[in-house]
C-alpha positions as MATLAB code, in Angstrom:
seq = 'XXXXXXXXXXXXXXXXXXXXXXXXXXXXXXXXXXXXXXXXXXXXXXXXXXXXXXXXXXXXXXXXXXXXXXXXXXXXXXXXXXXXXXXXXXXXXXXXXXXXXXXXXXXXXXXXXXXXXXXXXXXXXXXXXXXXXXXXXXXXXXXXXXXXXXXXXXXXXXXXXXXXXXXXXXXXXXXXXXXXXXXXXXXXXXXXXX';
ca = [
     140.577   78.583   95.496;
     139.467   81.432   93.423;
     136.490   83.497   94.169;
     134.810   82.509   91.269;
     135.195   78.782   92.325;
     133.298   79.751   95.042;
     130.849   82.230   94.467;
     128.627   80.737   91.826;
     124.986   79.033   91.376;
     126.884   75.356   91.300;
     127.741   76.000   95.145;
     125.282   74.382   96.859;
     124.969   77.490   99.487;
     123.879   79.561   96.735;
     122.721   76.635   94.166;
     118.725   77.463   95.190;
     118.897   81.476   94.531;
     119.958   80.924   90.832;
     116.210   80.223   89.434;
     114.611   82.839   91.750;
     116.860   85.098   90.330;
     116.455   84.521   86.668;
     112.562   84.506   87.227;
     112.977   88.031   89.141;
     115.326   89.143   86.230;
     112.451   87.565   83.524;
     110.121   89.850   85.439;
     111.570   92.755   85.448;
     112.866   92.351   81.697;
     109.567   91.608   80.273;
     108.070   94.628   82.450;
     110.316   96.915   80.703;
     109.739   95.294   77.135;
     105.970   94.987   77.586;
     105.491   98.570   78.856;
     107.514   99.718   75.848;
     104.735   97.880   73.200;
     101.852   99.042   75.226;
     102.950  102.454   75.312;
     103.163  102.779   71.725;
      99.838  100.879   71.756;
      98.408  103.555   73.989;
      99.360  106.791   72.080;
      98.546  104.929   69.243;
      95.468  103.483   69.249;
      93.951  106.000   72.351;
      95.930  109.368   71.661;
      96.680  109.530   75.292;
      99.872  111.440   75.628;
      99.859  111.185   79.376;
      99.219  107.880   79.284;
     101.614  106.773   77.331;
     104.111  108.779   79.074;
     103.419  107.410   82.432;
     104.143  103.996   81.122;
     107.244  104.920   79.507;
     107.878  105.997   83.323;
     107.041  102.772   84.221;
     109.656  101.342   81.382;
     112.578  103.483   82.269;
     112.210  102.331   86.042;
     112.230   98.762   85.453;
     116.210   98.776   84.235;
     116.952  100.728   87.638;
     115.376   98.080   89.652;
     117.196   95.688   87.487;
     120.640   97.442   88.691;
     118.948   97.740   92.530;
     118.473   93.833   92.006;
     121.711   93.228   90.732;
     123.843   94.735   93.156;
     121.699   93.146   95.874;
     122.849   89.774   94.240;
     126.890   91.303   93.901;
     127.104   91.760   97.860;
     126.807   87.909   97.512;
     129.634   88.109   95.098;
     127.184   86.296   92.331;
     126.456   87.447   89.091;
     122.876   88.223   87.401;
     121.872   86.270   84.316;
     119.393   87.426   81.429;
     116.719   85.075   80.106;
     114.529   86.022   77.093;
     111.250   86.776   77.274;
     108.790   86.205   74.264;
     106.913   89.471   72.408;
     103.517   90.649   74.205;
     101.035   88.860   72.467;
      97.553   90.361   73.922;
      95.352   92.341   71.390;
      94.536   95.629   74.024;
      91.379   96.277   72.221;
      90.683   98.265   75.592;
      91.929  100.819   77.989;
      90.542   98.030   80.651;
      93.045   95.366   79.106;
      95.754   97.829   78.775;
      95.310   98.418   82.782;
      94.653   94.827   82.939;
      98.385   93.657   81.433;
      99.680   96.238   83.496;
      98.372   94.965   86.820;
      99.542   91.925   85.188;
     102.974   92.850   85.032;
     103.327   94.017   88.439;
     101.998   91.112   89.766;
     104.514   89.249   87.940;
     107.388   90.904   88.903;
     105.991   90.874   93.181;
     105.350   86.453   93.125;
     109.348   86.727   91.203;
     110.018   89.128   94.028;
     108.502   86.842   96.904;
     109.663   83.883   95.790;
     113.566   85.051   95.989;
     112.581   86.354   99.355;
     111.385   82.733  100.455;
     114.118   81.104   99.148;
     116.825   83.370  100.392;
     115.186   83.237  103.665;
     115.361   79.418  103.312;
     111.667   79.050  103.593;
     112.140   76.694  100.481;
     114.325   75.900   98.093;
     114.418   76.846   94.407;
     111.279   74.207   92.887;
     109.531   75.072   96.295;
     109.995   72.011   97.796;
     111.695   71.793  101.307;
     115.383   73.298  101.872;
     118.123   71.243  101.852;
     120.870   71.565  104.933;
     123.267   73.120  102.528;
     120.793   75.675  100.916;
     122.553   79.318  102.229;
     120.234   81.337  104.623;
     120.762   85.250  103.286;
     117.945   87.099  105.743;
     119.723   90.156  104.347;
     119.554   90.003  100.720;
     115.641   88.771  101.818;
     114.981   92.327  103.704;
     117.037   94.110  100.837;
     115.193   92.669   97.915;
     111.721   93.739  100.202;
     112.370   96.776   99.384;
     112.057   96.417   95.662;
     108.541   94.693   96.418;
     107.282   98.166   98.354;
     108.633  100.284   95.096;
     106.521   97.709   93.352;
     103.629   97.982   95.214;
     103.772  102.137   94.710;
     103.653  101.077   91.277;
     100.906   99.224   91.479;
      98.833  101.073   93.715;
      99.081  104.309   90.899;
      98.368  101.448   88.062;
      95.149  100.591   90.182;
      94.268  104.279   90.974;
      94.417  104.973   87.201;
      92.107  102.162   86.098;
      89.119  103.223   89.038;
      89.618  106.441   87.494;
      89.335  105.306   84.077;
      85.725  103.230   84.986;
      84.608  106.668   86.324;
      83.199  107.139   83.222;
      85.089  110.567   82.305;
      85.961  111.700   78.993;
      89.119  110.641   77.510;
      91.163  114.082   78.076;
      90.140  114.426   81.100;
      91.424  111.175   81.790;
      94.614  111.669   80.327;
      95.043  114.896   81.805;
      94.577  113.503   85.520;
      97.073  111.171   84.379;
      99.570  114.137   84.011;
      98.784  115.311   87.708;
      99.103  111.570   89.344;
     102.351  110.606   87.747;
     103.537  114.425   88.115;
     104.506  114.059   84.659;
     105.692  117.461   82.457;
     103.815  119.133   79.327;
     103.856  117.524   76.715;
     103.389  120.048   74.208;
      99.769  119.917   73.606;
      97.351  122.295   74.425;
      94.623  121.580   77.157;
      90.975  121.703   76.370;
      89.082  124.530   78.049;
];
């Protein structure tokens, strides 16, 4: 038998992580596709340099938790897939639903995240449903892929720091200058206002 007749998603051992993954892989790939429109949205639209550049962070780190993913799933000797995801179709007619989509994201990427966790840790199986006896256990690809759920939740917890600070009320510079001190982010050329 050849590895390849082993390790795959029609094996029944490894049958229920094949959905999880592509839903933690559709996560992650419309993260890093959404943040790129709403970016450009940002500068844009608001003129927030900082801004923007703090969610082009937030782009650039998706494709490394891709790879973090990804060789989580190798060790397994199974390989990652790629599903589309459609264009982002909301309007961001406000900073609030720009922090909104981003919360949004996040959140989207931690129930992909969870759900591979349950199902690797056999808590279910890939539709949700009870596990069947020849549904693999893999407790440490569960406790691996954890760890991309705490990076998340760093994410999040700046995305959610940035929004109170936004409702503060304060002008947008300052905003977008506090912005440059929370996501330690370099100059970007422009000139601060006294």
């Amino acid at each position: 038998m050849k590895k390849r007749e082993f390790f795959n998603y029609e094996n029944p051992k490894f049958f229920a992580l094949r959905d999880p993954m592509r839903e933690v892989i559709r996560a992650y790939w419309a993260a890093m596709q959404y943040y790129a429109s709403i970016k450009e949205i940002v500068w844009g639209r608001y003129g927030m340099a900082y801004l923007s550049d703090s969610l082009h962070t937030m782009e650039h780190k998706q494709p490394e938790y891709i790879d973090q993913f990804s060789a989580i799933m190798r060790q397994q000797g199974l390989e990652i897939e790629y599903p589309s995801v459609p264009e982002l179709d909301e309007l961001l007619d406000s900073l609030d639903e720009v922090f909104r989509v981003c919360i949004e994201l996040n959140d989207n990427v931690d129930k992909a995240l969870q759900r591979f966790i349950n199902v690797a840790d056999r808590k279910e199986n890939e539709v949700g449903g009870v596990p069947s006896q020849s549904q693999g256990h893999f407790p440490g690809l569960a406790r691996q892929v954890e760890s991309l759920q705490i990076e998340n939740s760093k994410d999040r917890k700046k995305l959610l720091e940035s929004w109170s600070m936004w409702d503060n009320g304060s002008s947008m510079s300052s905003f977008d200058k506090w912005v440059k001190s929370i996501y330690d982010l370099p100059d970007n050329g422009e000139e601060d206002d006294v």
